[in-house]
N, C-alpha and C positions, 0 to 999 in steps of 0.2 A: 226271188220266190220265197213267199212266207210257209212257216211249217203246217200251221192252220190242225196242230195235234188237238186245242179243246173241240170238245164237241159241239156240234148245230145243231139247234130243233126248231120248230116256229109253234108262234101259239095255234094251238087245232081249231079257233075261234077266227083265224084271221078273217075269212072273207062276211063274215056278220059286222066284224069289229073295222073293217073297209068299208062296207057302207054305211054303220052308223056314224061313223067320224065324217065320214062326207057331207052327211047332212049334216051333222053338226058345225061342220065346218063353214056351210053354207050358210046357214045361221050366224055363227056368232064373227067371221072373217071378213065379211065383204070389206067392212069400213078400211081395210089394210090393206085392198087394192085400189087399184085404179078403175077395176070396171069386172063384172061378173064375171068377161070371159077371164082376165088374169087371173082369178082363184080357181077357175075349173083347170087350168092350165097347173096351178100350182097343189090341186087337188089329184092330177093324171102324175104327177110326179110319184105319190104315196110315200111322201118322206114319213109321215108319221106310223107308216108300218114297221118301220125302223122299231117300236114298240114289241112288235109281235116277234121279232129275230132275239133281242136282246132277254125279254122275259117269256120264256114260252111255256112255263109253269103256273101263271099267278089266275086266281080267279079272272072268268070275265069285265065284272066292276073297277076292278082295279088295271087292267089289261085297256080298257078301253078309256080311263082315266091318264094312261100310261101315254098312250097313241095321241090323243089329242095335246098333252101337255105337250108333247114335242111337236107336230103343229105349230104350238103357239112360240115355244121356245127358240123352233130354228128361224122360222119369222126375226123372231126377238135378235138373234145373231147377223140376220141379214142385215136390220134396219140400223142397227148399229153399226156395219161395218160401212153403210152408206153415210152416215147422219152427219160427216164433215165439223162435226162440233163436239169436244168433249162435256160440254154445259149441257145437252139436250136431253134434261132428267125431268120426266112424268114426275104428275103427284101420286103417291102413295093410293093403292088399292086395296092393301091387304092386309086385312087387322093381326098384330103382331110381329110384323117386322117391320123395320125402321121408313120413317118419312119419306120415300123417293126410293126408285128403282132407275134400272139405265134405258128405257124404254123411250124414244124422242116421241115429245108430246107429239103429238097428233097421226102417231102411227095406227091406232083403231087396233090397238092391241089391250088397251084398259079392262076393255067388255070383257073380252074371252080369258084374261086371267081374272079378273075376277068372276067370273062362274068358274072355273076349274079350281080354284081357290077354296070357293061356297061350299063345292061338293064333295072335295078332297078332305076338306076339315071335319063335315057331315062321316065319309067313309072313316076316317081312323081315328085310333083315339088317341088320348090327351098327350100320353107320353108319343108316341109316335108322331103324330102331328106338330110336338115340339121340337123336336129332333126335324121334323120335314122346314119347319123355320128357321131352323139355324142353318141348314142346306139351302134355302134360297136366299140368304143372307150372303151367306159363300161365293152363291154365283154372282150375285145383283153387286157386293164389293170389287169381286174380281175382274168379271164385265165393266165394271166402269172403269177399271184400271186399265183396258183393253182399248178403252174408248178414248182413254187420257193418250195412250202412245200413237194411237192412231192418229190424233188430232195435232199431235208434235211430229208426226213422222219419225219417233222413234222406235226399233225394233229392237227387244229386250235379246242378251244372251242366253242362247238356247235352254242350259240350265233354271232359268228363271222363267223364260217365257213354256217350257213343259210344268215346270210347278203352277203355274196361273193355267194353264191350260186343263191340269186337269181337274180344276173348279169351275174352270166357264163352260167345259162340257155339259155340267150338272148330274155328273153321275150320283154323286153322292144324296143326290134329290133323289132320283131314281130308285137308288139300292134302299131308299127306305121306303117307297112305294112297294118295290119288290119286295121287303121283307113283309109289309102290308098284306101281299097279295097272296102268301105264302101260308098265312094265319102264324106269322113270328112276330115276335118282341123283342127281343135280343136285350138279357141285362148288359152291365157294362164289363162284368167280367165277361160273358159272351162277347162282346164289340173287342173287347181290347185280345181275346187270343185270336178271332178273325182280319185282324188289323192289316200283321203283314201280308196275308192276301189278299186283303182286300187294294193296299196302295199297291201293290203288282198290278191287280186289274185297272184301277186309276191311270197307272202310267199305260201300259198296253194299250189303252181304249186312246188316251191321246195319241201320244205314237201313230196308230193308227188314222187317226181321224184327220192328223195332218199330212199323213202322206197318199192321202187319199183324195181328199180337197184341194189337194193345192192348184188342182189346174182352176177349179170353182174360185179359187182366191186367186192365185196370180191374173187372172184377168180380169177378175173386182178390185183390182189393184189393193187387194188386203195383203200387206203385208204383218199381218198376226198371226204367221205360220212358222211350224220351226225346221220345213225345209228352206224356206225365204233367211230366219235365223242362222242356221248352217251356213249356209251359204254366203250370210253378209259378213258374218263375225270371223268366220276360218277362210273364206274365200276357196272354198269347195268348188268342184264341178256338181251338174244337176247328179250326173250319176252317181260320183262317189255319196253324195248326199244321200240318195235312193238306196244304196245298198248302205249306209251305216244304220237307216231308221231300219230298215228290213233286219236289222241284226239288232237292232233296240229291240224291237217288236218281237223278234225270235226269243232275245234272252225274258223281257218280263214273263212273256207266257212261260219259258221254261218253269219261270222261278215261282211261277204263278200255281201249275201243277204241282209243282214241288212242297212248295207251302198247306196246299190241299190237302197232300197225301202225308204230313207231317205235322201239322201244327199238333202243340200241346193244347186240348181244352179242359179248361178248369171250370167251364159254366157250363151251360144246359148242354148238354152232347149231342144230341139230336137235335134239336136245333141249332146249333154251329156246322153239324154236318149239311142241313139244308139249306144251309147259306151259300156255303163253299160249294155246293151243288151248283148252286143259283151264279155262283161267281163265274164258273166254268164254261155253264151255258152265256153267262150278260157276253164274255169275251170272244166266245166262239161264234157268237151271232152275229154280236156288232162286226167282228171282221168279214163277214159272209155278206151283210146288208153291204158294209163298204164295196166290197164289188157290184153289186147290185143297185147301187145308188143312181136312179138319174138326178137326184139332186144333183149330185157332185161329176156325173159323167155325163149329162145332156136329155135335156128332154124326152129324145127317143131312145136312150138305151135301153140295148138288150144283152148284159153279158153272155158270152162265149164261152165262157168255162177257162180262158187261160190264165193261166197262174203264174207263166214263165215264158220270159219271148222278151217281145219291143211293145213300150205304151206309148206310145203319141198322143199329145193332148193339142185340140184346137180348141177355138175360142169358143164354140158351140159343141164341142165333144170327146170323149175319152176313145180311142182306138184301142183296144187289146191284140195283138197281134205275134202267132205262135210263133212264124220265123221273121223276116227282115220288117224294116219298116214299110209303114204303106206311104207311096208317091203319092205329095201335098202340096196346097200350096206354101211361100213363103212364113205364113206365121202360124207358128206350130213350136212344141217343144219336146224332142226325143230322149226317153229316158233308158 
């Protein structure tokens, strides 16, 4: 059972900001499926409201800039973990960062970041926008370095594979969108007293996100997970695994609030305070959407509300379950 002490809010926009990303999605996604119905299918999921839990303060324009980018991004994560080739590097779209990203040509993912690109560059300005380059830089490196073990079948020690991890999430794109959306700038003396909280929220959001996914990965046979990690490198049980990331997860947040209500600010005050605002809700959210995910929990979920019990994962679904397990067939995984 996670503590789940930050706070949750959602953005008050969400359901405007649900149906313009749909259309949008309609628009600029098709070419990255197979066929209309697969995107309506991948549209019923609303991975990209994952936007609306994590930032539920930033203006509209940037909120809905927010939502579709991940859209496009966890696309980007899928196609990657399918692409069977670490070589399978698109040509560059996006003026200002380097010649190639990890996108395998012909995923029909070109289009839709380059329009989210066009118009993210349009929203923010120069110094912001340049900071948001060196964050897709981050990911687009560290993803392909993701893409290099996967195509060796090798899986990094957990220590490392959470340091890469929490760059191919792409938070740190994110938290400068957020800072965007908030009407902040953040000099660098502001960045450097938000630091330590801010890598607490980095680790947490990982943490998180892999113990949340794993049934989504173990039967995508990704192993770029660092319950998969735990478990290959120390030769863990699923559970003990289950409850050491649950006490990773406990301590960042701890350290996380801690930092908040503590940090020395030598830069803009009020602004450093809106950040660390912003910090509290990204972590509270993100952990909230985790359960709510049918990305990661099956098409038709519907969380229950438990937090404490038995998870059962099949290959098509997450079970929550307050007391014993639920009677299954043979393949399944009891945690």
């Amino acid at each position: 059972m996670l503590s789940t002490r930050a706070p949750v809010r959602v953005h008050p926009d969400l359901p405007t900001l649900e149906h313009v990303s749909a259309q949008w999605a309609r628009r600029f996604l098709l070419a990255a499926f197979e066929d209309a119905g697969s995107l309506d299918a991948y549209i019923r999921q609303q991975s990209g409201l994952w936007g609306c839990y994590i930032a539920p303060t930033v203006d509209v324009v940037t909120a809905e800039l927010i939502v579709e980018w991940t859209c496009v991004l966890f696309l980007a994560d899928d196609a990657l973990a399918t692409a069977g080739t670490a070589g399978a590097v698109a040509a560059a779209a996006v003026p200002g960062v380097r010649a190639g990203h990890p996108f395998p040509a012909g995923s029909g993912l070109e289009e839709p970041f380059a329009d989210l690109w066009d118009r993210t560059r349009r929203a923010l300005d120069p110094v912001l926008l340049d900071r948001l380059g060196q964050a897709v830089q981050l990911y687009f490196d560290n993803a392909e370095c993701e893409n290099v073990d996967r195509a060796l079948h090798r899986i990094p020690p957990p220590a490392e594979l959470l340091r890469r991890r929490m760059a191919t999430l792409a938070i740190e794109f994110y938290l400068v969108l957020i800072e965007a959306g908030l009407g902040l700038r953040l000099s660098a003396a502001s960045l450097a007293d938000a630091a330590p909280a801010t890598q607490c929220a980095l680790e947490h959001i990982a943490l998180t996100n892999d113990l949340f996914s794993f049934r989504k990965e173990k039967y995508e046979h990704d192993d770029q997970n660092l319950v998969v990690a735990y478990r290959h490198h120390h030769g863990w049980s699923l559970q003990r695994t289950v409850d050491h990331l649950c006490t990773a997860i406990d301590d960042a947040e701890h350290r996380l609030l801690a930092a908040c209500d503590s940090v020395p600010i030598t830069g803009d005050r009020a602004a450093v305070g809106a950040y660390l605002d912003a910090l509290r809700l990204l972590v509270g959210g993100n952990q909230h959407w985790n359960y709510i995910a049918a990305r990661y929990h099956g098409e038709h979920h519907r969380w229950n509300g438990v937090r404490a019990g038995t998870v059962t994962l099949y290959p098509d679904r997450t079970v929550f379950a307050a007391t014993g397990p639920t009677p299954a067939p043979a393949t399944k995984e009891t945690l």
